[in-house]
Each structure stands twice: as C-alpha cells, then as structure tokens.
N, C-alpha and C positions, 0 to 999 in steps of 0.2 A: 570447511574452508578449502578451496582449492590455489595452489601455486605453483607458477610456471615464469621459468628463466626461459627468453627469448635469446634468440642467436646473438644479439648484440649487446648482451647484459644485461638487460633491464628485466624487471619483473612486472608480470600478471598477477594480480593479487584477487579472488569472489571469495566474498563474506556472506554469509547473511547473519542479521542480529536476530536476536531475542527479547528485545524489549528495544521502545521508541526512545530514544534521546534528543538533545537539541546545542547544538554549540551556545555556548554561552560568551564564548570571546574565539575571535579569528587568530592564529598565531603567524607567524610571519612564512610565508609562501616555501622558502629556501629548502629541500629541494623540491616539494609537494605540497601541496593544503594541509593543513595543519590546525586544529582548533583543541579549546578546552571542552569538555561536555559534561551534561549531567542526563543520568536519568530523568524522565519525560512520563511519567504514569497515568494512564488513563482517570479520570474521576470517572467515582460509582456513577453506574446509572442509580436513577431514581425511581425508574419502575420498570424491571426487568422483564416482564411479562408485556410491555407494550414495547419494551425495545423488541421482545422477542416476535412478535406481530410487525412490528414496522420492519425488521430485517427480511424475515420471510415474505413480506413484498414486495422490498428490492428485487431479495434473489426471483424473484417470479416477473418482475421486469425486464430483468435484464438478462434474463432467457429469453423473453420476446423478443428484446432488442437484439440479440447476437443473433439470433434464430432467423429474426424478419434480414438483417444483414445479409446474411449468408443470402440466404433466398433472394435479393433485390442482386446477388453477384457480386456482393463483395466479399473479403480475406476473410478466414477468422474458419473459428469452428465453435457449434455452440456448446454451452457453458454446462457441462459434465456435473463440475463437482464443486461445491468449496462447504467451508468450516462451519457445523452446525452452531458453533458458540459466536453469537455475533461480536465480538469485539475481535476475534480474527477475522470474520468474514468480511466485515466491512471495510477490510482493509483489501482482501482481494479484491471483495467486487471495485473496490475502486482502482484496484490496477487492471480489470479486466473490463472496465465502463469505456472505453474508446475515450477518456477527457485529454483536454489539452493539458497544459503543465501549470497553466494558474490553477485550474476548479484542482489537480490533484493536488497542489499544494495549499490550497485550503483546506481539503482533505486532512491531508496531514499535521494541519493546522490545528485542529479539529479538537477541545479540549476533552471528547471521548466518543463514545459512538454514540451516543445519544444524537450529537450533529452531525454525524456522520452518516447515520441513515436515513 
C-alpha cells in the first residue's frame, strides 16, 4: 500500500488486493464511494490440465498480438512475463489484452478462469 498527502490535504491512496471481491450494496457517496463487499472466489476449474493448455495459448497469442503491435508502430512492449498458475495469469493477460472496459469487465465478471481463457 502506498500513501501520499497532497499539498492541499487530500490523500493518494494505491492498494492492491489479494483476492477478487464484489460490492454487494452502494453506500451513500458522502465523502467518497463507499460500498459493502464480500469475498468473490473463483470456482474450481473442472479440468485443470485443459485449463492449463487453453492458458498457455492465450499466453502464446497474445505475444503475437503485442509482438505484431509493436512491429505495425504502435506503444507497448512485448509481453516478458506473467504467472505460470493460470488463475493469476488470466487475470494479467487480460489487463495486458489492449480490451476496452466492457470485454475487461466481463472479464472480471467471469465466474473463474475457466471463462476467462
């Protein structure tokens, strides 16, 4: 967690979590967003060994795809690294898929990585 006071009071607050959650009710705005939440847990996959195959061709996609990017001139740098256990990975590759904000919030939607990848 990092925290930083700005010259005019206010704070900078970066989190990151450790596990997925979901607001379950909005609370009332006053002075910031504000909700109730719960834990969010992946359900098991159902066959681990084909999730592990269908990740490993994501990741082999979408090194193409950042790879062929780059090379066509656009931003970016291709894709180094990410989590051999796919129930993390598929959660990079889909922060690092170039998607719009619906397809990553189906994403996240996503009741595990089985739909996820």
């Amino acid at each position: 967690m990092q925290l930083e006071e700005t010259p005019d009071g206010r704070y900078g607050l970066v989190a990151m979590g450790t596990e997925r959650i979901r607001v379950t009710t909005w609370l009332d705005d006053d002075p910031y967003p504000r909700g109730v939440i719960e834990t969010w847990p992946d359900k098991p996959t159902a066959d681990p060994e084909a999730l592990a195959a269908a990740y490993a061709a994501r990741v082999g996609q979408l090194r193409r795809f950042l790879a062929l990017a780059v090379e066509l001139g656009g931003t970016g740098t291709p894709l180094v690294d990410v989590a051999s256990d796919p129930v993390l990975g598929s959660y990079q590759l889909g922060m690092l898929a170039g998607l719009g904000p619906f397809d990553h919030q189906l994403l996240l939607a996503a009741d595990g990585p089985d739909l996820a990848v």
